[in-house]
N, C-alpha and C positions, 0 to 999 in steps of 0.2 A: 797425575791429576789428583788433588785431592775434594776428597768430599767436603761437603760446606758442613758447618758447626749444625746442632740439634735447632738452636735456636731459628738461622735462616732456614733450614730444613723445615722447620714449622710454617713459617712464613711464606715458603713456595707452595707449599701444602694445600694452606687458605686457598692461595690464586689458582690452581688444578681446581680445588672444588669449587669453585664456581658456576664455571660453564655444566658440571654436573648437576648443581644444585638447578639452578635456570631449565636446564631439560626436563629434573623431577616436577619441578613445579609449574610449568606450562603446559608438560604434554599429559600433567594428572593421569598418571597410570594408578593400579590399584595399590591403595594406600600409601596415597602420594602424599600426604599427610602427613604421617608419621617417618615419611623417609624425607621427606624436605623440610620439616624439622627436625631427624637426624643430622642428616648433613650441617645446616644451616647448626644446630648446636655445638657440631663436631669443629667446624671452622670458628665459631665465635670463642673457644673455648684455645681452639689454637691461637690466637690476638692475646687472651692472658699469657698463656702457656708460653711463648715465645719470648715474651717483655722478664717475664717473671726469670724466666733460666738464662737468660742471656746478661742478667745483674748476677745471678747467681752464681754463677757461671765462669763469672767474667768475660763473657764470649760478644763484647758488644763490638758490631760492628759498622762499617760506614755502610755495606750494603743493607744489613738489615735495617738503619737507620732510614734512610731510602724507601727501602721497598716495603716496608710494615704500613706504614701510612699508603700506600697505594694500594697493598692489596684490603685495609681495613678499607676502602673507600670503593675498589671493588666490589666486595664482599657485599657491605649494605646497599651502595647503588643497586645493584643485579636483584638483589633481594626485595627491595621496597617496588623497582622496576616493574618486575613482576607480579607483583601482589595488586600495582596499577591495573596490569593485564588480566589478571585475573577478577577485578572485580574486589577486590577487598580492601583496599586502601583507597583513598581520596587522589587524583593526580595534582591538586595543586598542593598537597601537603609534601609530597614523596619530590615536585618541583624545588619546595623551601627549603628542605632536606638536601637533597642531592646538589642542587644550588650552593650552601652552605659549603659542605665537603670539597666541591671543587675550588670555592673562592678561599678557602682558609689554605688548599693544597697550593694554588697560585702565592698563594701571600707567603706560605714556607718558603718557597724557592723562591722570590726573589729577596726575604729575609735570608738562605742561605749563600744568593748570590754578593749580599753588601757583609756575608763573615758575620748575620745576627742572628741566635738560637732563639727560637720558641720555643719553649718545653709546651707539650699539652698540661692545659689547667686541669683542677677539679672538674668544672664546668664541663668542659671538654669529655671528659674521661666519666661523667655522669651521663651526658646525652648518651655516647657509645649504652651506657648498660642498659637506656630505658630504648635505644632503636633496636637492641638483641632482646629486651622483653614484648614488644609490642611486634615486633619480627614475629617471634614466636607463639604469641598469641593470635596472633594471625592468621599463621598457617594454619595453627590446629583446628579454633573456630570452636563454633558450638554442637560441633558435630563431637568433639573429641572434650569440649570444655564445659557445655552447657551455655548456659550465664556469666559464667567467669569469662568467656570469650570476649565481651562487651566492654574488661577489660582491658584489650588489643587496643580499642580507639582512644580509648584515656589513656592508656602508656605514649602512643602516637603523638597526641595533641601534648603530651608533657615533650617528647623529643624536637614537635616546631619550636615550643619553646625555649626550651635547652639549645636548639639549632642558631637559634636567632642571637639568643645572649650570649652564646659561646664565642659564636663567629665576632660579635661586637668586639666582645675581647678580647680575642686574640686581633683584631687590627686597631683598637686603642696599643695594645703593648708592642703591637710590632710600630705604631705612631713614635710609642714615647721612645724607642731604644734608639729608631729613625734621628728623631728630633735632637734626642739629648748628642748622637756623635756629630749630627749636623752644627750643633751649636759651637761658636767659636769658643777657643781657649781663651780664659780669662791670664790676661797680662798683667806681671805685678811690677810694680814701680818703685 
C-alpha cells in the first residue's frame, strides 16, 4: 500500500480537523478561542498549502481534484454552522453562504459529468479568503480583539457578497461552455 502524495495528505488533514474543530467550538472549553482559531487557521492554511505543493510538486491528482473542494466546503460549512450555534454569526447569512458552496459543488459535478472544467475564478478564491478572515475574527471576538472584532461582520457581509457574485459566475460560464458545445456545427458549402 502506498501512502498518498503530501499534497492529498494535506487535504485529508483539513477533513480530520473538522469534527475537532466543531467540538472546540461548541463545547467552549477553556480558551476555546484561541484553540478554534488554531485549528480552524491550521486547516485554512492546509487549502493553500495543498494547491500550492501539489503544482509545485507536480503531484496533481484526480483525487485531490475531488476532495479539495469538498473538504474546502466542509471546512467553512462546520465553521460558519457553528458560529450560527453560537450566537455569533447571522443564520441567514451562514444560509447564503453555505447555500452557495453547495449549488456551485452541484454545478461542478454535473459540469464534470458533460467532460466541462471550471477552474475557480478570482471571485471564487477571494470569497474563500474574506470567509477564513471573518471565520477568524469571529471566533476571537472582542474578548481577544477589542474593536477590531466588529470587523468579523464586515468581512462576513463582504463574503455574502463575494458568495452571491461568485456563484453567478461560475453558472453564467458553466451556461456559456453548456451553450457553446450544445450549439450546432456550422456547415460549409
Amino acid at each position: 500500500m502506498t501512502l498518498p502524495n503530501l499534497p492529498n495528505a494535506l487535504t485529508l488533514s483539513r477533513i480530520f480537523l473538522v469534527p475537532l474543530l466543531v467540538a472546540v467550538l461548541l463545547t467552549r472549553t477553556e480558551r476555546w478561542e484561541l484553540i478554534g482559531a488554531a485549528i480552524f487557521g491550521v486547516a485554512a492554511l492546509t487549502d493553500w498549502l495543498d494547491g500550492y505543493l501539489a503544482r509545485r510538486r507536480r503531484q496533481i491528482t484526480t483525487l485531490g481534484i475531488m476532495l479539495d473542494p469538498v473538504a474546502d466546503k466542509m471546512l467553512i460549512s462546520a465553521a460558519f454552522i457553528s458560529l450560527v450555534q453560537m450566537g455569533l454569526a447571522p443564520a441567514w447569512m451562514v444560509v447564503v453562504i453555505v447555500g452557495r458552496e453547495f449549488a456551485v459543488m452541484g454545478l461542478r459535478m454535473v459540469a464534470v459529468d458533460k467532460g466541462i472544467s471550471i477552474p475557480a475564478s478570482p471571485l471564487g478564491k477571494g470569497k474563500m479568503a474574506t470567509q477564513v478572515v471573518a471565520i477568524l475574527l469571529l471566533i476571537l471576538g472582542e474578548k481577544f480583539l477589542g474593536p477590531v472584532a466588529q470587523l468579523g461582520l464586515v468581512a462576513l457581509w463582504v463574503t455574502v457578497l463575494l458568495a452571491l457574485v461568485s456563484g453567478l459566475d461560475y453558472f453564467f460560464r458553466f451556461y456559456k461552455k453548456v451553450s457553446s458545445e450544445d450549439a450546432p456545427a456550422e456547415t460549409q458549402a
